[in-house]
N, C-alpha and C positions, 0 to 999 in steps of 0.2 A: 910475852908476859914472863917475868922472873918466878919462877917455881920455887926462893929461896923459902921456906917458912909457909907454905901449903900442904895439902896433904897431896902425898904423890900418888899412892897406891894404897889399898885395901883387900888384907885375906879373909875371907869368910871358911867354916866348918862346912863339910856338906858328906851328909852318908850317904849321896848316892849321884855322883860327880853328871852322869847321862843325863839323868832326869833335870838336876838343875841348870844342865845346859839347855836343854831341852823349854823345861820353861822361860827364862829368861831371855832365853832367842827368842821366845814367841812371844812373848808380853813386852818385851822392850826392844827389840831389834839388835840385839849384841853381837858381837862377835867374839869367837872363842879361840883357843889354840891351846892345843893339849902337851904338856910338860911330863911323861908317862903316864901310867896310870893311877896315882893317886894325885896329881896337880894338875889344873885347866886357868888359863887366864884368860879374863875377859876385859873387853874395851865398849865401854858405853858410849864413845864420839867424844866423850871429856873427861872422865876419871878412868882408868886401869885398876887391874884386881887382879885376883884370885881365888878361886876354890879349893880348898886343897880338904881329903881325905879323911872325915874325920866321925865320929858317934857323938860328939859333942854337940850344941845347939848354942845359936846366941839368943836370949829372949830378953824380955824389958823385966820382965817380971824375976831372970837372974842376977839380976844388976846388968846385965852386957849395956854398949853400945844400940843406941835406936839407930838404922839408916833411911833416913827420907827421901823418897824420890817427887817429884813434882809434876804435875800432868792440868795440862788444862783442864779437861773434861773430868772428875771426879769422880763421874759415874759411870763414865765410861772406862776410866781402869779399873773401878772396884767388880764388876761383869765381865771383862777381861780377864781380874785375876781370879775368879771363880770358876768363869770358861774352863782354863788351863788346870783347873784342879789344887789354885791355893787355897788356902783355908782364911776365912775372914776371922782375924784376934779380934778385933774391935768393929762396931759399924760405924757409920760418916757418923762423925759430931765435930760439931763447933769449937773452938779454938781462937783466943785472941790472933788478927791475921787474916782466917782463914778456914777450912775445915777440913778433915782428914779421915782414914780409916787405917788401923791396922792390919796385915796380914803375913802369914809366914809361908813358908816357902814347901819343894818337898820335902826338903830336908828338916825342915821343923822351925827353920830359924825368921826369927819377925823384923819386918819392915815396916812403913808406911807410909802414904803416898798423900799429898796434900796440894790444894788448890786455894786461890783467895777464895 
């Protein structure tokens, strides 16, 4: 696949680099590799990133960027991501598509996860 004009990579803010390896390893199976201590990159099996060191937050409600992740089971990651200690923004609602719920991270920062 040509990578010309996709997105390659993704850094996200995190004030507390352990924890959100910590969750993300455990709600998504990621893998991480630490760049010292304020940088962590992760690989989801399709996209790369990073966390990098930061008091800052991205939410929907600042303008930032939403990042959507996609999960068969719906309910079953919105229970997962509660498990783990995210905080639900939004609960399941409907959406042309599909349906969804928001939630942010330790760090503060919000995703959301969606299924048809």
């Amino acid at each position: 696949m040509d990578a010309t004009n996709k997105i390659d990579y993704i850094e996200i803010p995190a004030r507390n680099l352990a924890a959100t390896k910590r969750f993300f390893g455990d709600l998504f199976g990621w893998s991480f590799e630490d760049y010292g201590e304020d940088y962590v990159s992760f690989d989801d099996g399709r996209l790369s990133g990073g966390f990098y060191t930061s008091d800052n937050i991205s939410t929907v409600e600042t303008g930032s960027i939403l990042i959507v992740f996609y999960h068969r089971d719906l309910q079953k990651a919105f229970d997962r991501v509660e498990e783990l200690g995210g905080e639900i923004e939004r609960e399941i609602f409907s959406f042309p598509g599909g349906r969804r719920f928001h939630f942010s991270d330790p760090s503060g920062n919000e995703y959301a996860v969606w299924s048809e």
